[in-house]
Structure formats: C-alpha cells, structure tokens
C-alpha positions as CSV (number, residue, x, y, z in Angstrom):
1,X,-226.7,209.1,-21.1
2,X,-224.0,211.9,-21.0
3,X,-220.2,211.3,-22.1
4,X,-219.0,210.7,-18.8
5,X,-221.4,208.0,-17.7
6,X,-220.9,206.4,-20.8
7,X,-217.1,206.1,-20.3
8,X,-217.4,205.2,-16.7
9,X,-220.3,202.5,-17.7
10,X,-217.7,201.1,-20.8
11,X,-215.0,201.2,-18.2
12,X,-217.3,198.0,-16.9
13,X,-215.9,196.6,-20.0
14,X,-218.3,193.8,-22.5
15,X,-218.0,191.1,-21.0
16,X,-216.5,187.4,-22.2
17,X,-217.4,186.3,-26.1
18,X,-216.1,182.9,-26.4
19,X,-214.2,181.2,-28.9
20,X,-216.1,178.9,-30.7
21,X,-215.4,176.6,-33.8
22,X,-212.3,177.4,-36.0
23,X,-211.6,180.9,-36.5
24,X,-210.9,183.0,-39.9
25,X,-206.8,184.3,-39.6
26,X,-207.8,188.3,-39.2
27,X,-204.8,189.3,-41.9
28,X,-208.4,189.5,-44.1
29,X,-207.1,188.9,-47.5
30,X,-204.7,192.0,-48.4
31,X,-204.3,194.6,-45.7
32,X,-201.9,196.5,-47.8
33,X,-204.8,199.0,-48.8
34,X,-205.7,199.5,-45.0
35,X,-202.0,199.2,-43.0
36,X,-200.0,202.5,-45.0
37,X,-196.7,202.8,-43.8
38,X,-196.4,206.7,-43.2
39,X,-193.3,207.1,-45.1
40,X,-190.8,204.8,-47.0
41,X,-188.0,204.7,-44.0
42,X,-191.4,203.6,-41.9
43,X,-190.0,200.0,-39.9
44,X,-191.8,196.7,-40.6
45,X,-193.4,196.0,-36.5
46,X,-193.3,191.8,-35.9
47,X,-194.5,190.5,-32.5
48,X,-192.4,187.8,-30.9
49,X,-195.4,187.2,-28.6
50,X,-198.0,185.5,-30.8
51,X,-200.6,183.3,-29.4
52,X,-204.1,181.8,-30.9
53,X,-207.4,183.8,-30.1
54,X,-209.3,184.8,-28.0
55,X,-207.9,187.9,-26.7
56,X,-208.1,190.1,-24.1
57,X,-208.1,193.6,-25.0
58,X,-208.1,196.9,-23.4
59,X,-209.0,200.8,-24.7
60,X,-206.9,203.4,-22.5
61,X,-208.2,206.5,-23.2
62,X,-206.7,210.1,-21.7
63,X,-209.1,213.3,-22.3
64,X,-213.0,212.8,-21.9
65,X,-214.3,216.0,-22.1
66,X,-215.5,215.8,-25.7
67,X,-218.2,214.7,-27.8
68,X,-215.2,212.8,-29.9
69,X,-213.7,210.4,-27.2
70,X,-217.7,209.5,-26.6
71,X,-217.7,208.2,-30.4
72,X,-214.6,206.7,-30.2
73,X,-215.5,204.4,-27.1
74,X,-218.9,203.6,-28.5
75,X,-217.5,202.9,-31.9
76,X,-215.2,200.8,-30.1
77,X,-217.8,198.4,-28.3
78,X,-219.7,198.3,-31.8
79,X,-216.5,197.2,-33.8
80,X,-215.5,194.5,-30.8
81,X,-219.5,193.7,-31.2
82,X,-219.2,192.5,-35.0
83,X,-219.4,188.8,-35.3
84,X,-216.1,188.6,-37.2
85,X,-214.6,190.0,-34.2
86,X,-216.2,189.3,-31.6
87,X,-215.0,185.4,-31.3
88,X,-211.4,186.6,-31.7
89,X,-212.2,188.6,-28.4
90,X,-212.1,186.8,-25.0
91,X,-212.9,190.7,-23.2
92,X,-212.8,193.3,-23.9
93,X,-212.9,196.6,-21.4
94,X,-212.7,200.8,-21.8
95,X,-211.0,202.7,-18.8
96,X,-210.5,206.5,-18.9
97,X,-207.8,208.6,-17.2
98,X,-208.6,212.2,-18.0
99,X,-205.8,214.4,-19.4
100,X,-203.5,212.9,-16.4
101,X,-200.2,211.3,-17.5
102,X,-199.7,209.6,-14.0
103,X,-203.6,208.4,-14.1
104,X,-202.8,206.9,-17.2
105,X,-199.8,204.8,-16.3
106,X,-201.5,204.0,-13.5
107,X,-204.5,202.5,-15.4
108,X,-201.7,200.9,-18.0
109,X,-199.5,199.3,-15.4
110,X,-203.2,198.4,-14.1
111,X,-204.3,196.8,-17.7
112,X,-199.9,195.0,-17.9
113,X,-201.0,192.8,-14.5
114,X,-204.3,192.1,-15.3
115,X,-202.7,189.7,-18.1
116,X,-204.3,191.6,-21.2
117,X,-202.6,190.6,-24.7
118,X,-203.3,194.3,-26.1
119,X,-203.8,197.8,-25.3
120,X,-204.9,200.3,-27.6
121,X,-204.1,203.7,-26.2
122,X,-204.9,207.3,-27.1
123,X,-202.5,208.7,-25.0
124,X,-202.2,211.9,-22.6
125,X,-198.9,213.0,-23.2
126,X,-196.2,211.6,-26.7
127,X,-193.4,211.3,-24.2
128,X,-194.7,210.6,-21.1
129,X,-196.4,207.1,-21.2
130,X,-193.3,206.0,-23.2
131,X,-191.6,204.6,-20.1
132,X,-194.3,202.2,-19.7
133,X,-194.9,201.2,-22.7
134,X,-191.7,199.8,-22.8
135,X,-192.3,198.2,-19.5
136,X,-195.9,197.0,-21.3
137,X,-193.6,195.6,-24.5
138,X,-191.3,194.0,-22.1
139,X,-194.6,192.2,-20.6
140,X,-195.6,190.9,-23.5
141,X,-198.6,193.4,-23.7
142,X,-199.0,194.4,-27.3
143,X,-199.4,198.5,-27.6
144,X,-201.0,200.6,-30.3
145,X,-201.3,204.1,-29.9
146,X,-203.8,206.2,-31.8
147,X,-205.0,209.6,-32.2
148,X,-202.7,211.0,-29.5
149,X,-200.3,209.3,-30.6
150,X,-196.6,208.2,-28.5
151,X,-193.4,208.8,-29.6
152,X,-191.8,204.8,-28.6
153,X,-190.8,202.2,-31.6
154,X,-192.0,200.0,-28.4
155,X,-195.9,200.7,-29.9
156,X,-197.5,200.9,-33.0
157,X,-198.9,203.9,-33.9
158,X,-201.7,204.9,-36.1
159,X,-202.8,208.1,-37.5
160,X,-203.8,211.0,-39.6
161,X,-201.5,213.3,-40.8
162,X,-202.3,216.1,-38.1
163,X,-199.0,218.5,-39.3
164,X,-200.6,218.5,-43.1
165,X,-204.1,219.1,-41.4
166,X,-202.7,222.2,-39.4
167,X,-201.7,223.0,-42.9
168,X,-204.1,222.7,-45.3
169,X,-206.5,224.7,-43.4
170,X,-204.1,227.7,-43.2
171,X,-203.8,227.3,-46.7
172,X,-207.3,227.8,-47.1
173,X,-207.4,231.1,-44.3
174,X,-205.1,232.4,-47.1
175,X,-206.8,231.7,-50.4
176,X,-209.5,233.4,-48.6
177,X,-207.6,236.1,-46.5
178,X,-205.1,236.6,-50.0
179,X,-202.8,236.5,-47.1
180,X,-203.5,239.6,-45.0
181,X,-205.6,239.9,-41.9
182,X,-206.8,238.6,-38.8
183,X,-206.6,235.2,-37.6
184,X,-208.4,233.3,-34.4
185,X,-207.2,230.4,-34.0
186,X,-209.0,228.3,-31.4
187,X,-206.5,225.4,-30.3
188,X,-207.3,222.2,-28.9
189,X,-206.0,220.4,-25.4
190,X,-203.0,221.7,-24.4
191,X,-199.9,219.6,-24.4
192,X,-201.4,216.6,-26.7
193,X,-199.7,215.3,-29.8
194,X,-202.7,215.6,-31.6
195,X,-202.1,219.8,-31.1
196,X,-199.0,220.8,-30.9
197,X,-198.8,218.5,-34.5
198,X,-201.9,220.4,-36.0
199,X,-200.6,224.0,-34.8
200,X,-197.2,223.2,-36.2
201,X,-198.7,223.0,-39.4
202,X,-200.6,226.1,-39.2
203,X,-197.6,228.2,-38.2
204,X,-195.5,226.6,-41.1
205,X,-197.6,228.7,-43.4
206,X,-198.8,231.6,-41.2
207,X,-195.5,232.6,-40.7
208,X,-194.6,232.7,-44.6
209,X,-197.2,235.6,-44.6
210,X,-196.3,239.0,-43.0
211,X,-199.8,240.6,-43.3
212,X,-201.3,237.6,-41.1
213,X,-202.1,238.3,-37.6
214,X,-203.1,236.0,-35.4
215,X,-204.8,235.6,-31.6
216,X,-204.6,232.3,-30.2
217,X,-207.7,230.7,-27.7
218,X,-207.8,227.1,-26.1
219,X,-211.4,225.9,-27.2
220,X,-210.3,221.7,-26.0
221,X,-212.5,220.8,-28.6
222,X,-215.3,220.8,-27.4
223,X,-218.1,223.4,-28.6
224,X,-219.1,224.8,-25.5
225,X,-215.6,226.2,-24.5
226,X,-214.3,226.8,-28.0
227,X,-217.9,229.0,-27.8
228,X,-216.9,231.0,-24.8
229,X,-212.9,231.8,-25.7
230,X,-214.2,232.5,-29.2
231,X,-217.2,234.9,-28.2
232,X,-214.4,236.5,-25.5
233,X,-212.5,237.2,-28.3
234,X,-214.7,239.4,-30.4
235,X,-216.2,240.7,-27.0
236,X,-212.7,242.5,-27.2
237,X,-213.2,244.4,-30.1
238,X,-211.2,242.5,-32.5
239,X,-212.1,242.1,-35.9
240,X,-211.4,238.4,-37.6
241,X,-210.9,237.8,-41.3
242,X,-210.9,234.1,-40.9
243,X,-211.3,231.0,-38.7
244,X,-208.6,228.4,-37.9
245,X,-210.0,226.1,-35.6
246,X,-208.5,222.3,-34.4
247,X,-212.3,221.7,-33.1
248,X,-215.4,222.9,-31.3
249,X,-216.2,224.6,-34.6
250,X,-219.9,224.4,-34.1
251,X,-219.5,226.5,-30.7
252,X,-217.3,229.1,-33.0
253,X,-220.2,229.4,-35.7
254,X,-222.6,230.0,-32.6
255,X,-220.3,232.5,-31.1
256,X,-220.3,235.1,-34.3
257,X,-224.3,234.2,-34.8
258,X,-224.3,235.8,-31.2
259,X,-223.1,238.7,-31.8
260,X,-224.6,239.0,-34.8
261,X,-221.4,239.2,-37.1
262,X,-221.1,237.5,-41.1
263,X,-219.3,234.2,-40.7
264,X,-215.9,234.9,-42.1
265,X,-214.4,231.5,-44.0
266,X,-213.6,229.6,-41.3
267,X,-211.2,226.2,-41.7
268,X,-211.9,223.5,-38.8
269,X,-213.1,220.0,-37.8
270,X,-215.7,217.5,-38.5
271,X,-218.6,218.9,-36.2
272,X,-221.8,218.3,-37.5
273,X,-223.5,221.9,-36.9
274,X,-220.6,223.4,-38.8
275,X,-221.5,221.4,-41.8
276,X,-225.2,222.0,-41.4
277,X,-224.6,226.0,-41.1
278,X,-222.0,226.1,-44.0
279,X,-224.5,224.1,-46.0
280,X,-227.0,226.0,-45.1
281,X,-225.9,229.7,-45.2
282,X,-222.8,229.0,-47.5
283,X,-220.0,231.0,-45.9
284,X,-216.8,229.5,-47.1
285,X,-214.9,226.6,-45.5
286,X,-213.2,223.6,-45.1
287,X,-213.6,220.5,-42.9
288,X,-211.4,218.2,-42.0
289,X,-212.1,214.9,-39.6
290,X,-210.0,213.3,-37.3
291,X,-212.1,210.1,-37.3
292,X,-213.1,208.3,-34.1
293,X,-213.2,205.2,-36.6
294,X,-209.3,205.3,-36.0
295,X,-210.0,203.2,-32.6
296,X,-211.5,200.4,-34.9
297,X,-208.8,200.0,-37.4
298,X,-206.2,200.0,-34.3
299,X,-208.6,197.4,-32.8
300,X,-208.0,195.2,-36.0
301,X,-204.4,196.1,-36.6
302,X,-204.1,195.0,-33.2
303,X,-205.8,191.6,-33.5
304,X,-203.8,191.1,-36.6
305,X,-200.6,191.6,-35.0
306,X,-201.2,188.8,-32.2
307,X,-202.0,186.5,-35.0
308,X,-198.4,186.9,-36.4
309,X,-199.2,189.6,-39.0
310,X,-196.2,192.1,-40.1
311,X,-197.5,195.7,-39.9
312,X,-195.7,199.3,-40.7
313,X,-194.7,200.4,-37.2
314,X,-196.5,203.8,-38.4
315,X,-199.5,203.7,-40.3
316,X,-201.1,206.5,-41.4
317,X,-205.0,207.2,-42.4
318,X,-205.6,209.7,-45.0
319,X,-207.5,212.7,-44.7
320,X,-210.9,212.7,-45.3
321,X,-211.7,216.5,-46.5
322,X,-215.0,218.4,-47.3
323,X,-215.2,221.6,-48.5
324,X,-218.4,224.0,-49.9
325,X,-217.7,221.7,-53.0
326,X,-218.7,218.2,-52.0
327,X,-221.0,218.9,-48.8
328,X,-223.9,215.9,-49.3
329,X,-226.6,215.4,-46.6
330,X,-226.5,212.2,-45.3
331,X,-223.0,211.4,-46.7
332,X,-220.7,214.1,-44.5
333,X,-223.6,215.9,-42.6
334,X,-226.7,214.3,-41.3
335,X,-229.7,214.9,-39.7
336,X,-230.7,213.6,-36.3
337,X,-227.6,214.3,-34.4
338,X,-226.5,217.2,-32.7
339,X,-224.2,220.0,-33.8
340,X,-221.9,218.9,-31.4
341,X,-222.0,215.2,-33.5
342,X,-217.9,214.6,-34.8
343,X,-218.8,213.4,-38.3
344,X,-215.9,211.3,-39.6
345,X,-216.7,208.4,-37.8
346,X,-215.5,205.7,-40.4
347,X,-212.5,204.5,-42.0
348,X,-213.4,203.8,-46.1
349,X,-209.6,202.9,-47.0
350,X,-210.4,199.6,-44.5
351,X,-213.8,199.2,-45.0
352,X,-214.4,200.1,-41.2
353,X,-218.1,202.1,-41.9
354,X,-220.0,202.5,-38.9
355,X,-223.6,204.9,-39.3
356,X,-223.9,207.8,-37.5
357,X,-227.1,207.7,-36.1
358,X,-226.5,204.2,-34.4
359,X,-223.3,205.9,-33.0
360,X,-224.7,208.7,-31.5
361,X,-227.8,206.3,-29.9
362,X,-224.9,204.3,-28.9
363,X,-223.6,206.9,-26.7
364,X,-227.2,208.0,-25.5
C-alpha cells in the first residue's frame, strides 16, 4: 500500500474499543523520566477539562509526502492498538491536510465539533494554526503538538531539540571540513518549524567559519527529491567537501554513487540506506533521528493529561545519535526495509519501542 493510501485509509480512523472493567490511572508510575520539561522557566500545563476514559482522540497531520509521516501514522494506530491503551480509547481517527495551513484548520475546526477530547497535531505552519488552537482550548479540546511543533501556551508541545540538531551536524561538517570548504546543504519543507529550527542551528556555526561555503537545495525529506536537487547540484560543476542534510539522505548517497564521486562525510537523518552505505563503505558521518515514535509519547502524554495529570507545557525528547562509532545492525540499521525506511522509530526514555519491520509491514 503506498503512503498516501495509507493516510487516506487511517483517515477512516479504528474504530470504537470500549471501556471495560476498571481502568489503570495512565500517570504509569513516575513519568518524570518520560515528561522533560525543556528548560527550567518551562510552565507546569493542568487541564481544567478532566473527564474519566474512554476518549476520543484525533491525529492531525500536515505534510504527507514522506516515508516519515507514513511511520508516524502507522506507529500511531499500533500504540492506540496496545491493550493498555486501547480501553482508555473510545476512537480513535488519522486525517491529513497536506502542507496547507487553511486545510488544516479546516480539518481542526472539523475534529473541535465532532466532540473529540484530544488532538495531537503535527502542524503545517508554528503560527498559523495558533488561532484555532486557542478556539480548540476554549472548546475544551485538549491539544498537543508534535514534531512541527506550534508556538501557543494554549497546546502542549513535544519535541526534539531541532536547533541543537542543526548544530551538531555542522559541528561535525567541520571536524571533518577543519572548517574550510564546500557545503550542500539539502533542506527540508519549506516554512515548517521543524526547518527553519534545524537550519538555524546550522548557520549558528557555519557562519563562525569564513572558509565555509555553502549552496542550499530543498530535498522535503524525502529521498527521491533530495536525490534530484542533490544530483542538480554537482551536475553544475561544483565540488562538495561535505554533506549537511535535514533528510532524504539516502537519495543524497545515491546522487554522488551516480556520478560516480567518493562520498564526502556527510551529516543527516535517520534513513535507513544511509546507515546501510556508511556501514558498509565507511565514509564518515553522523545520523541523527527525528523519531516518528514522538506521535506515541504525545498520544500518552495526552491521555495522561485528561486523567488530571500535571505535565511540562514543553517537553522535550533527547536526541538519539549514531555515528561510524556505534552503527549495530539490527539495533540502528536493519535489514528488510528500504533505504527510504526513517529508523528512529522508538522512544527508549518512555519505554515506547515499536520494531521496525512490523512498522514498515504496517504501512504496506
């Protein structure tokens, strides 16, 4: 089944589970391993609207057009599937706007009067869904935003540090460039929190270093674009010392195999082809996941926060970080999914482990 007709089939939603019997409270022992607050001025979030299971919940999702928003609806149906879950869950459905800020509030004024409890959101745009959110908050409609995250006190919002990713892997193009030469660096969707947050943390350290140059591409994060602008790019004649690359790093490594070219040291994402060909052929690199397990913990932060639990308004979810060093097969790269496979797809801190081959037969 392809991305698309997955996300229209989830947009279906899962059906009923109902409650039955008397019901564990969801604030699962201590949470204060899981639920970080980001920083220590980070707010305490209370919900005045509390109410006993079940629930009815709803995923909005923005951008499609990526083997990562596939995992992170399937991983969402499998973590609303778990029996611990499930009977705190009266329904449960997935709806998907593209990268359209008025599709979006559409579908989210859609979700507010349809009467669900809680929407978890990975949004198109940090500013421009905040309007309705507030609306959604006024509603008594819980929302936590993930991933793409929205800039409203009105939500929670969970995350991983995107501005420290940005920068760790420029700090890695320079170990490896000794801070002269030529940069690509393939961005993600334009206009999303998720890249303006990870190229802000680039340029913090690019622009220490005079004897960097850099040429910027939009590869969306996806491997089959991020293949084209990067192949288009040395099609021009340039020459590239290094790789900086928000996603679609699979589709990068294919793009200089192409041409024929050494792989410089390239610093990206989670794709699973990139770890199998730095594994394999040992060109230097670092990988850093954004996981699509994030939609699970804000699927149980969520649930906990209608039971009456007190959460950090902002949580964060540390960085999970492979380099040449600490590759493993089966434990950060895997056979029997594609290149194009997104690797982080747990959350350890929380104990939210999903396997990736169920994943990626979830979504085919």
């Amino acid at each position: 089944m392809k991305r698309r007709d997955l996300l229209k089939q989830a947009a279906g939603g899962l059906g009923s589970a109902m409650l039955m019997g008397s019901l564990p409270s969801l604030a699962w022992a201590d949470n204060s391993s899981c639920y970080k607050a980001w920083s220590g001025s980070t707010k305490t979030f209370s919900w005045p609207h509390t109410k006993k299971p079940p629930y009815r919940i709803a995923l909005s999702n923005s951008y499609i057009g990526n083997e990562w928003r596939a995992e992170m609806a399937t991983i969402a149906k499998m973590y609303a599937d778990r029996p611990e879950v499930k009977k705190l869950i009266k329904d449960f459905k997935i709806s998907s706007a593209g990268n359209d800020v008025n599709a979006q509030i559409a579908q989210i004024n859609q979700m507010i009067l349809s009467g669900v409890d809680a929407i978890v959101l990975d949004a198109a745009s940090p500013t421009g869904l905040n309007s309705t959110i507030e609306k959604a908050a006024s509603a008594g409609v819980l929302v936590v935003s993930f991933d793409n995250v929205v800039t409203t006190d009105k939500a929670i919002t969970i995350n991983q540090d995107q501005f420290d990713m940005g920068k760790r892997w420029a700090d890695f193009v320079i170990k490896h460039t000794g801070g002269k030469g030529h940069v690509l660096v393939v961005r993600g969707v334009a206009g999303t929190f998720v890249d303006q947050q990870r190229y802000k943390g680039g340029k913090s350290v690019f622009d220490k270093h005079s004897g960097i140059k850099t040429t910027e591409v939009y590869g969306n994060w996806d491997n089959g674009t991020a293949q084209k602008v990067t192949a288009n790019a040395i099609a021009s004649g340039a020459k590239f010392d290094a790789v900086w690359s928000e996603g679609g790093d699979s589709g990068v490594v294919n793009a200089f195999k192409q041409h024929g070219l050494k792989m410089p040291p390239i610093a990206g994402e989670a794709e699973n082809g990139f770890r199998v060909a730095a594994a394999k052929d040992g060109f230097p690199m670092m990988s850093i996941g954004q996981s699509a397990g994030l939609v699970a913990l804000s699927m149980k932060v969520a649930l906990s926060v209608l039971q009456g639990e007190k959460v950090p308004q902002s949580i964060q979810s540390p960085l999970n970080i492979v380099t040449n060093d600490n590759l493993e097969k089966g434990k950060n790269y895997f056979s029997g999914v594609p290149d194009s496979f997104f690797d982080g797809v747990s959350v350890p801190d929380c104990g939210l482990h999903f396997d990736a081959k169920q994943v990626y037969q979830g979504i085919n």
